[in-house]
MILUM-871672 format. One line per field, with one value per residue: residue number from 1; residue in one letter; x, y, z negated of N, C-alpha, C, O, CB in turn. Coordinates in steps of 0.1 Angstrom, whole numbers, plus 5000, padded with zeros to 4 digits. Atoms other than C-alpha are relative to their C-alpha. Glycine has a CB too. Layout:
N
num c(NUM:...)
residuo c(a:...)
n_X c(X:...)
n_Y c(Y:...)
n_Z c(Z:...)
ca_X c(X:...)
ca_Y c(Y:...)
ca_Z c(Z:...)
c_X c(X:...)
c_Y c(Y:...)
c_Z c(Z:...)
o_X c(X:...)
o_Y c(Y:...)
o_Z c(Z:...)
cb_X c(X:...)
cb_Y c(Y:...)
cb_Z c(Z:...)
end
This chain:
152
num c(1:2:3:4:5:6:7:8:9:10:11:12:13:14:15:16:17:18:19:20:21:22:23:24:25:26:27:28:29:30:31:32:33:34:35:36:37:38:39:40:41:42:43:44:45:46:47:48:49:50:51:52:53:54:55:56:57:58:59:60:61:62:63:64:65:66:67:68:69:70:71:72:73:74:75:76:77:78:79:80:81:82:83:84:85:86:87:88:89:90:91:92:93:94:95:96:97:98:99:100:101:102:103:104:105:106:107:108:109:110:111:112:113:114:115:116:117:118:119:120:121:122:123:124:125:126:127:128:129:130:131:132:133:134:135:136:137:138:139:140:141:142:143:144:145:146:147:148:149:150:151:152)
residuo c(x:x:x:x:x:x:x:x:x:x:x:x:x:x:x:x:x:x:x:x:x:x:x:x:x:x:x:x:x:x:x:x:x:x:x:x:x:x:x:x:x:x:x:x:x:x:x:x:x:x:x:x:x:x:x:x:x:x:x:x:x:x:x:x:x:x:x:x:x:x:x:x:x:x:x:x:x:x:x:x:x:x:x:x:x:x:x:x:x:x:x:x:x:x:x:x:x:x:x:x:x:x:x:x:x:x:x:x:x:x:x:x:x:x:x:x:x:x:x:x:x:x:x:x:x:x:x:x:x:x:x:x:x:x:x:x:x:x:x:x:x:x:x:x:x:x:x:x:x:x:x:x)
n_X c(5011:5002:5018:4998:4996:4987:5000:4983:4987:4999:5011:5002:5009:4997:5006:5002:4986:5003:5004:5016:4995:4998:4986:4991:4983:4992:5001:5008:4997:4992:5003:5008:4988:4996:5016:4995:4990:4996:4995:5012:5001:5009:5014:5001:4992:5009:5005:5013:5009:5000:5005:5014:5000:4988:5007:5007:5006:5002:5009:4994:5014:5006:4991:5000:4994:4989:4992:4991:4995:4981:4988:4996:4995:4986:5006:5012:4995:4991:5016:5002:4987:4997:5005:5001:4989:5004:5010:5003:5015:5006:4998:5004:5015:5000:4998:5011:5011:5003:5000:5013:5007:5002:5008:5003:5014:5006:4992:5006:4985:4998:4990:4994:4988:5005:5003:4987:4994:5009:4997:4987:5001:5013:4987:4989:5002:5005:4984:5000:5004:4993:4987:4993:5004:5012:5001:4992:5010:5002:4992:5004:5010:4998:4989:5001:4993:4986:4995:5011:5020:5008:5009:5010)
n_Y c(5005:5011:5006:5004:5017:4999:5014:4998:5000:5020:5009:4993:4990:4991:4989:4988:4988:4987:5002:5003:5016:5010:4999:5018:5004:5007:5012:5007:4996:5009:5010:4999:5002:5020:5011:4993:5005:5013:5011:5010:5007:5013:5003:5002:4992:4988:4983:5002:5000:4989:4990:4993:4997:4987:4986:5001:4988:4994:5004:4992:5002:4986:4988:5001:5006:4995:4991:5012:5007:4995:5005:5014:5007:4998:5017:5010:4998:5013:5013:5004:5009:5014:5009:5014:5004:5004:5007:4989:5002:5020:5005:4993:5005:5009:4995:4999:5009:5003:4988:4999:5010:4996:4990:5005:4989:4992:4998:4984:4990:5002:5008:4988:5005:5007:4991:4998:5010:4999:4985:5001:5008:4995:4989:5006:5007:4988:4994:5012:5002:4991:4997:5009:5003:5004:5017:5000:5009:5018:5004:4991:5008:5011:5004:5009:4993:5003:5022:5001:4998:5020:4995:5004)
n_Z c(5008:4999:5001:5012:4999:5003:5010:5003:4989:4994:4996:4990:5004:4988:5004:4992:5006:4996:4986:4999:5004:5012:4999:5004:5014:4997:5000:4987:4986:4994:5000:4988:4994:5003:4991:4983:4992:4991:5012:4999:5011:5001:5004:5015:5010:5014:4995:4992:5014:5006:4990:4997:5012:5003:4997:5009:5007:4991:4992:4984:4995:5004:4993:4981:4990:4991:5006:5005:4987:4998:5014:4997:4984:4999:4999:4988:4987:4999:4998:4986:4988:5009:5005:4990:5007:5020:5003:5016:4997:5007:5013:5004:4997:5008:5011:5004:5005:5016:5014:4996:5007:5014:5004:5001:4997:5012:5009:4999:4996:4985:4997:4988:4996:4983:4996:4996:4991:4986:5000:4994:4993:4984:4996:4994:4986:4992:4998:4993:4988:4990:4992:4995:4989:4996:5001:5017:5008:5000:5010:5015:5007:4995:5006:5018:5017:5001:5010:5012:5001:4991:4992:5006)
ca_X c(6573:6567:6526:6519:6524:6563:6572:6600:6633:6638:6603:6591:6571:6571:6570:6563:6594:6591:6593:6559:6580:6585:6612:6625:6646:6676:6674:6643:6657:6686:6663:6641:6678:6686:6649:6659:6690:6710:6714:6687:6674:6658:6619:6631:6658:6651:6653:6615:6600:6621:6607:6573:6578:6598:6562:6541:6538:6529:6493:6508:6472:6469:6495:6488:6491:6514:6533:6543:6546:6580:6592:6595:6607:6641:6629:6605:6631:6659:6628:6626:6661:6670:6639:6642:6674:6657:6624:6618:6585:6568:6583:6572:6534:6541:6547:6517:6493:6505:6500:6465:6453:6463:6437:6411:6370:6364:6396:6393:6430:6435:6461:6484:6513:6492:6476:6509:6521:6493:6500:6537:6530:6503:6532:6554:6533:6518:6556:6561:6531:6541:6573:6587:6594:6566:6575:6585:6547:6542:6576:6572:6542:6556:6587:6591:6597:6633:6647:6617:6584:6560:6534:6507)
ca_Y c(7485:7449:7432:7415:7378:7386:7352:7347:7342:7306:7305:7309:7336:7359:7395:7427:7450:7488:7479:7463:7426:7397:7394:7352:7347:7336:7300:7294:7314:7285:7260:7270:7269:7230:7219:7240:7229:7203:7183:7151:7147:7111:7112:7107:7134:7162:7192:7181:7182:7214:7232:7223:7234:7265:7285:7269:7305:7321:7316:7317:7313:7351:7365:7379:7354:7378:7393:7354:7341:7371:7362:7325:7333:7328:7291:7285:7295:7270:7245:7242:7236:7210:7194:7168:7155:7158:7151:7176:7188:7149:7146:7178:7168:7139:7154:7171:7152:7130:7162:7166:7128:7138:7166:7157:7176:7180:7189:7224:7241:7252:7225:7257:7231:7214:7243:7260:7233:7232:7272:7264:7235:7257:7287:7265:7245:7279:7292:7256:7258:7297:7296:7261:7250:7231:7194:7207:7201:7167:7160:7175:7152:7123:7122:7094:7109:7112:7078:7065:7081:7061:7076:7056)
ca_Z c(4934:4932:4938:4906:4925:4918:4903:4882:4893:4915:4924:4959:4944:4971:4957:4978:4984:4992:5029:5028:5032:5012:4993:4985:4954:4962:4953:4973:5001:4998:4993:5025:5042:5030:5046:5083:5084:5103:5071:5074:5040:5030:5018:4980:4978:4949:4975:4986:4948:4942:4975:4968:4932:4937:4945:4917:4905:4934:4950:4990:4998:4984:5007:5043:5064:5086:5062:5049:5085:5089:5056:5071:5106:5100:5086:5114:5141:5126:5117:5154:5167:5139:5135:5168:5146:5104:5111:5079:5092:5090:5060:5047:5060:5041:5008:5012:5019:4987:4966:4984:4977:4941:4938:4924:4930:4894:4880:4867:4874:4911:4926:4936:4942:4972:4983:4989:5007:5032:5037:5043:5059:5087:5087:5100:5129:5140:5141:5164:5187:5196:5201:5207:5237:5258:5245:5203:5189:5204:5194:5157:5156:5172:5150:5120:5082:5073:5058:5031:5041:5055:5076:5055)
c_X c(4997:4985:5008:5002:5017:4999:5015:5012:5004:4983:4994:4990:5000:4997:5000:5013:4990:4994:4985:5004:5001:5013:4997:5009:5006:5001:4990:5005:5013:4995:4994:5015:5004:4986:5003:5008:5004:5000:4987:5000:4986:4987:4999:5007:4993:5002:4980:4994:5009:4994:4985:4993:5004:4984:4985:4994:4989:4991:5008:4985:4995:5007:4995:5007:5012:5010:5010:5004:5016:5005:5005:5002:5011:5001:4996:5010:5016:4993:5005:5011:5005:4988:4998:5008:4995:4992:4990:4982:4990:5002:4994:4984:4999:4996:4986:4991:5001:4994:4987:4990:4998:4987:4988:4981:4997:5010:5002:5013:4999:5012:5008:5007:4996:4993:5008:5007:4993:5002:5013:5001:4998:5008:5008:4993:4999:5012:5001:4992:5001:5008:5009:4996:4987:4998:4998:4986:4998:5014:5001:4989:5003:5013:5000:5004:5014:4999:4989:4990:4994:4988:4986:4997)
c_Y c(4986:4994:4986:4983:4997:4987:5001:4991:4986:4996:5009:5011:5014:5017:5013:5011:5015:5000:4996:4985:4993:5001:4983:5004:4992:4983:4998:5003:4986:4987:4998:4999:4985:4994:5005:4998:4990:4991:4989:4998:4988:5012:5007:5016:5013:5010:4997:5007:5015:5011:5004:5005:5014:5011:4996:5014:5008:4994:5003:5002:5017:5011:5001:4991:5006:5008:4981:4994:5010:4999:4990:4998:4993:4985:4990:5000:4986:4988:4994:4998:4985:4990:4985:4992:4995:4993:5006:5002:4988:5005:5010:5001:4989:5001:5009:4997:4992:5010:5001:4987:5003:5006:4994:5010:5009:5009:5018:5011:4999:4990:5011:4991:4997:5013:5010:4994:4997:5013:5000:4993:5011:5012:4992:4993:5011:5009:4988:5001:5013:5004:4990:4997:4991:4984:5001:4997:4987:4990:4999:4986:4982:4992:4987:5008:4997:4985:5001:5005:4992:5011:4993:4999)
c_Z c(5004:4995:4986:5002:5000:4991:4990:5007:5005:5002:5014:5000:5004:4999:5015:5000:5009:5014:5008:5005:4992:4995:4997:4994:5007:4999:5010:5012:5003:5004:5014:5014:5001:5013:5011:5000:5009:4993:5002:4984:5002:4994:4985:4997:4995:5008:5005:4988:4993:5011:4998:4987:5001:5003:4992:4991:5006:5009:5020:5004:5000:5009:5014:5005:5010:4994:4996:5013:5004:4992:5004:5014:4999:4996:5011:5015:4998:4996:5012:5008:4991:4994:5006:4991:4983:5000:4990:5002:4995:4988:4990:5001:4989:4984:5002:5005:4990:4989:5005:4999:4982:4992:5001:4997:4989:4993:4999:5003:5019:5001:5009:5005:5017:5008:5006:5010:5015:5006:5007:5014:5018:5002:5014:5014:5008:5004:5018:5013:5009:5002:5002:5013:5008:4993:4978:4992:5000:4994:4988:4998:5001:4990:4987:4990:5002:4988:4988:4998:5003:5001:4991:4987)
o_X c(4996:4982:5018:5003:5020:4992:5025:5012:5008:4979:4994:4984:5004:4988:5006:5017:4980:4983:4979:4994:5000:5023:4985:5019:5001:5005:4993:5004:5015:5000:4995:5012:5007:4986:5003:5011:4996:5001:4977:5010:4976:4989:4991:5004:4983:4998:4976:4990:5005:4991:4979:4981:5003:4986:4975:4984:4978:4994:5010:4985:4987:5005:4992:5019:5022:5017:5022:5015:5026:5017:5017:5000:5011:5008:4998:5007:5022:4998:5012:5011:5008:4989:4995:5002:4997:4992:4978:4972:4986:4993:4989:4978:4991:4986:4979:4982:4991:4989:4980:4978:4988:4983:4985:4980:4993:5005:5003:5011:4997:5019:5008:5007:5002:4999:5004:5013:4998:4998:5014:5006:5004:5006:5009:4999:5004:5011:4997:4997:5001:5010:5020:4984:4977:4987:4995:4987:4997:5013:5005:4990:4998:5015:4992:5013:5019:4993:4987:4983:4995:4984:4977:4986)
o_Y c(4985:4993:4981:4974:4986:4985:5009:4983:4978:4985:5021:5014:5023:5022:5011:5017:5015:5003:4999:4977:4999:5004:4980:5011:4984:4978:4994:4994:4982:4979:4987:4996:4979:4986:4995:4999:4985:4980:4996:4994:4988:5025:5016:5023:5018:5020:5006:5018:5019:5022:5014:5008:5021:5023:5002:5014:5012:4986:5014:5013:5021:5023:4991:4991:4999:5016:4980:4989:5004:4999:4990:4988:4984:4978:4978:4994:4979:4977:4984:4992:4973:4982:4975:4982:4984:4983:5003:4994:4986:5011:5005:5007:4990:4995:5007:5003:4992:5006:4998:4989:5003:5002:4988:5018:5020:5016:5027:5023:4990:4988:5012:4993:4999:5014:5016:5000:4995:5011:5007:4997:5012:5016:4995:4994:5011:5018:4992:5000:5012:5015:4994:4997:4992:4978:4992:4988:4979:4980:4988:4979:4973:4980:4988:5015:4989:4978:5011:5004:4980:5018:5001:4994)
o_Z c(5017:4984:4983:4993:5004:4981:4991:5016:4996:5002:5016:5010:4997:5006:5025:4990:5015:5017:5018:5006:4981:5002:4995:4997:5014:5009:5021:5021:5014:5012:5019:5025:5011:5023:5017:5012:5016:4999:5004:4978:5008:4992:4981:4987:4999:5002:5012:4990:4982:5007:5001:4986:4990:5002:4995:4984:5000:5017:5026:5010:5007:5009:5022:5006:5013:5000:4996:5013:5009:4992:5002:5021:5007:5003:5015:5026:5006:5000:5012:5019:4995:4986:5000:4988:4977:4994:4988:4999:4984:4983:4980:4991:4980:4978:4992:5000:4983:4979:4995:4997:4975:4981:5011:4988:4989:4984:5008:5005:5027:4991:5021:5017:5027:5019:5015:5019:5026:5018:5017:5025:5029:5014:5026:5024:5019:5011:5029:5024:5021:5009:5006:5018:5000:4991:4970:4983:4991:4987:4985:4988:4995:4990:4977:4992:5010:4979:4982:4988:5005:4992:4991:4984)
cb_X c(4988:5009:4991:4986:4992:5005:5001:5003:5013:5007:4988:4996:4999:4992:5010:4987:5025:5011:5008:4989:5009:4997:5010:5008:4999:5009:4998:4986:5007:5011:4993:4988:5010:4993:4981:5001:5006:5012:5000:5003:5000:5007:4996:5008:5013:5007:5013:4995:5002:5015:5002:4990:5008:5019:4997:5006:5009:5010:4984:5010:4990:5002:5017:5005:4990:4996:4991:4991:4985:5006:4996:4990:5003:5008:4987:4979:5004:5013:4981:4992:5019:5009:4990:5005:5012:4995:5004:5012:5000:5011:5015:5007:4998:5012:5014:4998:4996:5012:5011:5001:5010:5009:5002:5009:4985:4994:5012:4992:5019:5005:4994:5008:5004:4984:4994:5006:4999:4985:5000:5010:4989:4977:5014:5008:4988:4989:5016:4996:4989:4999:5008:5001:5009:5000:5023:5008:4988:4999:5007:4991:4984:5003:5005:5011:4995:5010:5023:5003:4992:4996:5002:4999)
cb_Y c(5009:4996:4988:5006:4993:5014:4984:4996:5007:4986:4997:4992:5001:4993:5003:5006:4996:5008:4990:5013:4998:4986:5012:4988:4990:5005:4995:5004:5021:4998:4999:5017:5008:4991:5002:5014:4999:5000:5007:4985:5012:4984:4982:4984:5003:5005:5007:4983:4982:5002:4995:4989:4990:5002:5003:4992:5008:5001:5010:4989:4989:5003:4996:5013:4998:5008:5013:4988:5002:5014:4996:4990:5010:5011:4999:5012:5022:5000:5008:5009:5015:5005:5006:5001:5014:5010:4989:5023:5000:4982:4996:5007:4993:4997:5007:5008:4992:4997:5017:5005:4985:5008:5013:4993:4991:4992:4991:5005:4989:5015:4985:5014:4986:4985:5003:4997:4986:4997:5008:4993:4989:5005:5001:4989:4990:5009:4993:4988:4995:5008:5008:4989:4996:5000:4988:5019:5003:4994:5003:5021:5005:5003:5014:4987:4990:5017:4998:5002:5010:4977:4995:4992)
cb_Z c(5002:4995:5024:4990:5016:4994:5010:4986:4993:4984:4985:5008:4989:5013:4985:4996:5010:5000:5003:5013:5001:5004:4989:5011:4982:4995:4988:5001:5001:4993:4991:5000:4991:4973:4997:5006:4995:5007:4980:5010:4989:4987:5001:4994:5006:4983:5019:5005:4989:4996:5013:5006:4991:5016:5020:4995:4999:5004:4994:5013:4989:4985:4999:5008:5008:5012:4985:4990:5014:5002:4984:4994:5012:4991:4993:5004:5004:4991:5005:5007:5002:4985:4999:5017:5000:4989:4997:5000:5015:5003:4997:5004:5017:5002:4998:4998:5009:4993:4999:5014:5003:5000:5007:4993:5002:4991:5002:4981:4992:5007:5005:4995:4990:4999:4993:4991:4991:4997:4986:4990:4993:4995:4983:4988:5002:4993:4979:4991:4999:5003:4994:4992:5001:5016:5010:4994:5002:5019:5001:5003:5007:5015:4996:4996:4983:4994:4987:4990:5008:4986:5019:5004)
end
C-alpha cells in the first residue's frame, strides 16, 4: 500500500512501501547518487535544478523526520566522505537559500520547492554532525561552492 504523497514517477516523491520505508524512484535515487558522489559538479550544472525539482510533488516537510532521515542514509554516509573534495553540501545551501530569497510573504501557493530544500538540506547536516568525524561540520561549513557559486 502506498501513502497518498506517492509522486509520480522521477519525482523525489517519497512514497511509503509495506515495510513502513521510503521508497525513491529510480531517477531521483540516481540523482541523489550524482550529488554524493566523487564527481565535483559546477554551481550552474542541470543536476542541481533537477534535484531540487525532482520532489516538487512531494511535501518532505510531511514526512517523519526519521523515516526520511533512513531513506537518505545511504546519501548522507557518501555525502560525508566525498564532500571535503565536491563541496556539494555549500553548494546545495546555496541553491537554497536562492529558492528561499525567492519566496515571497504574500504569495498564496506553498513554496514546496524551497521548503524541500531546507528539509534535505537539515537531513543532511544532522546526518554530518552525528556521524562525521570531529573536524567534517566545520569543514562542510568552511568549504567554497563548487566552481560558480558565490557565498553572497
Amino acid at each position: 500500500a502506498h501513502h497518498p504523497l506517492t509522486a509520480a514517477s522521477g519525482t523525489m516523491g517519497a512514497g511509503f512501501s509495506s515495510s513502513g520505508g521510503l521508497e525513491i524512484p529510480e531517477e531521483t535515487g540516481s540523482l541523489l547518487a550524482s550529488f554524493a558522489g566523487p564527481a565535483t559538479r559546477a554551481h550552474s550544472d542541470p543536476l542541481w535544478a533537477s534535484l531540487l525539482a525532482s520532489c516538487d510533488d512531494a511535501p518532505l516537510a510531511s514526512i517523519d523526520p526519521r523515516r526520511l532521515e533512513r531513506a537518505l542514509r545511504p546519501t548522507c554516509v557518501a555525502l560525508c566522505r566525498h564532500n571535503r573534495k565536491t563541496s556539494h553540501l555549500t553548494t546545495l545551501l546555496l541553491h537554497a537559500a536562492r529558492l528561499l530569497r525567492a519566496v515571497r510573504a504574500d504569495q498564496a501557493e506553498t513554496p514546496t520547492r524551497a521548503v524541500n530544500a531546507v528539509v534535505f538540506a537539515t537531513a543532511l547536516l544532522k546526518h554530518l554532525v552525528e556521524f562525521g568525524d570531529d573536524g567534517a561540520f566545520a569543514r562542510a561549513c568552511a568549504s567554497p561552492p563548487a566552481e560558480g557559486g558565490s557565498t553572497h
